[in-house]
C-alpha positions in Angstrom: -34.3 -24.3 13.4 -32.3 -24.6 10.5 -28.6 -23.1 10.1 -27.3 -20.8 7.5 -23.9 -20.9 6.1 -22.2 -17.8 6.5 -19.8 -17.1 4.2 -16.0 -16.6 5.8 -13.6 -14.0 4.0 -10.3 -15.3 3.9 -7.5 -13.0 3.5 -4.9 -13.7 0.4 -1.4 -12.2 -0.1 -1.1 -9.1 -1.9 -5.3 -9.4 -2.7 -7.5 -6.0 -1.8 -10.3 -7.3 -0.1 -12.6 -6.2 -2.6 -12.1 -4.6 -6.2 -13.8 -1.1 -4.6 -11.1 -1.2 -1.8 -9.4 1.9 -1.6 -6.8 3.9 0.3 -6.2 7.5 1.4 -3.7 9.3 -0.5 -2.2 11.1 3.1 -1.6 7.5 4.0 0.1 6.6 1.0 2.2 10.2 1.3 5.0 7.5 2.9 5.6 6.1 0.3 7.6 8.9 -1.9 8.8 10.7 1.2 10.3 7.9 3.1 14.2 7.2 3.8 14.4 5.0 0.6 12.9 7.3 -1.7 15.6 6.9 -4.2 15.6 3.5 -4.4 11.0 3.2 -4.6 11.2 6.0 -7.1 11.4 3.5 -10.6 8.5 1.3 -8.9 6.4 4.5 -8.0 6.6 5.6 -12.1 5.9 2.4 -13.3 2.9 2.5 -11.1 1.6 5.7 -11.6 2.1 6.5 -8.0 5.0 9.0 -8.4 3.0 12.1 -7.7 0.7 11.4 -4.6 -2.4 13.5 -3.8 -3.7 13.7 -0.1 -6.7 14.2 -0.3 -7.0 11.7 -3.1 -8.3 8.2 -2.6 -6.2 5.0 -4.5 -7.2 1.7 -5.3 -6.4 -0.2 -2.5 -5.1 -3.0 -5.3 -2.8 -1.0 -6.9 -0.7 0.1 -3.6 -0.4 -3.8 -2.7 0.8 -4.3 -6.3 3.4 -1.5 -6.0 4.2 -3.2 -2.7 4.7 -6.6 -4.1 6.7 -5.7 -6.6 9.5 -3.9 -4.1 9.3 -6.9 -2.6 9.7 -9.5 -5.6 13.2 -7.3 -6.5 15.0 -8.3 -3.8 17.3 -5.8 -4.3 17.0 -4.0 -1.0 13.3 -4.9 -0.7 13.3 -5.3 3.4 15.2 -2.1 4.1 12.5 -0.3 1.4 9.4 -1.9 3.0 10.5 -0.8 6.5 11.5 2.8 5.4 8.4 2.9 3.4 6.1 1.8 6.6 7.7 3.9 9.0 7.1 6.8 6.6 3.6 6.0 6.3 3.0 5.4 10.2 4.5 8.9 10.3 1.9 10.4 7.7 -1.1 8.3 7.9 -3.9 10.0 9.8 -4.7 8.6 13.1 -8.0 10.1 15.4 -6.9 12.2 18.3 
């Protein structure tokens, strides 16, 4: 019987796992209302993310981006991410 290759998806840094990946807004609600707001609010403008709708859904790319750039400041960048996933693990929906 012959074998097929099956193709393996790899995971990369700060990569959306496809180009049609995309997020909830209510999850993404963490990050303007988190404990660091202040300090995300110039990143959130420059990426358009600023003014979140819930019921909205975001290119998955475009959050990472936003995250990778907090993160590339390093001006504060762990104390943001961790007040920015606390935030969201507060706001994301989760079933019953």
């Amino acid at each position: 019987m012959p074998q097929t290759q099956t193709t393996k998806y790899v995971a990369q840094p700060c990569v959306a796992s496809s180009p049609e990946a995309e997020v909830m807004g209510t999850g993404l609600l963490g990050l303007i209302k988190n404990l660091r707001a202040d300090d995300v609010l110039p990143y959130l403008q420059r990426y358009g993310l600023d003014s979140i709708d819930a019921d909205h859904w975001y290119p998955h790319q475009l959050s990472l981006d936003f995250q990778r750039a907090i993160e590339e400041s390093h001006i504060n960048s762990t104390d943001n991410l961790v007040a920015i996933g606390m935030a969201v693990m507060e706001k994301a929906p989760f079933p019953p």
